[in-house]
C-alpha positions in Angstrom: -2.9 0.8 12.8 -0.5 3.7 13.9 0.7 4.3 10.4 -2.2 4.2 9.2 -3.6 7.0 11.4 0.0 9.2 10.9 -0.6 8.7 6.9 -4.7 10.2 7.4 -3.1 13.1 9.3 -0.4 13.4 6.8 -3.3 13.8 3.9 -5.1 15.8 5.7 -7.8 13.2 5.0 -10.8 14.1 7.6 -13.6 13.2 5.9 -14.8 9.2 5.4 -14.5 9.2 2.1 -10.8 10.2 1.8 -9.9 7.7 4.7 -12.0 4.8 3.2 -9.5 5.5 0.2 -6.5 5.6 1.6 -7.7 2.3 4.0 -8.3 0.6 0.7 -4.7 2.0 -0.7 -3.2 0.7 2.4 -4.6 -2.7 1.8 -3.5 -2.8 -1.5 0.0 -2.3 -0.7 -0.1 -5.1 2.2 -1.5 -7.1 -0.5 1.3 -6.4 -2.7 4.0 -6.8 -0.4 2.8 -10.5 0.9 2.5 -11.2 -3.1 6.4 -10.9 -3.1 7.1 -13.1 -0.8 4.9 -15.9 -2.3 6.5 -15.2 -6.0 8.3 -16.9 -7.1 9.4 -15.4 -10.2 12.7 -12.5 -9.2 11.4 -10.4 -12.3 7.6 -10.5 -10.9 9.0 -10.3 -7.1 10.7 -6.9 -8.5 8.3 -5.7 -10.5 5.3 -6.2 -7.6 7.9 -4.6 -5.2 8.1 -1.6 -7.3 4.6 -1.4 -7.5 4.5 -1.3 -3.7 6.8 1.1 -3.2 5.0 3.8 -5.4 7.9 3.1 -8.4 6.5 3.2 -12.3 
């Protein structure tokens, strides 16, 4: 919960809509990262980890 908040202030996101967004972006990358320890694929693991990481 405290990154979250430090990644709002970062944005400068102070309105509901901007923190709904980056809430869902969080959850996305959680998401992500729980997907690469259930692969079981090391291509897909690495692929989904650079995805997670903000990598093209």
């Amino acid at each position: 919960m405290r990154e979250r908040k430090i990644i709002m202030e970062d944005y400068g996101a102070n309105n509901p809509r901007d923190q709904a967004l980056i809430e869902a972006l969080l959850d996305i990358r959680q998401l992500l990262a729980i997907l690469v320890v259930h692969t079981e694929s090391g291509a897909t693991a690495a692929a989904i980890r650079d995805v997670a990481k903000n990598k093209p």
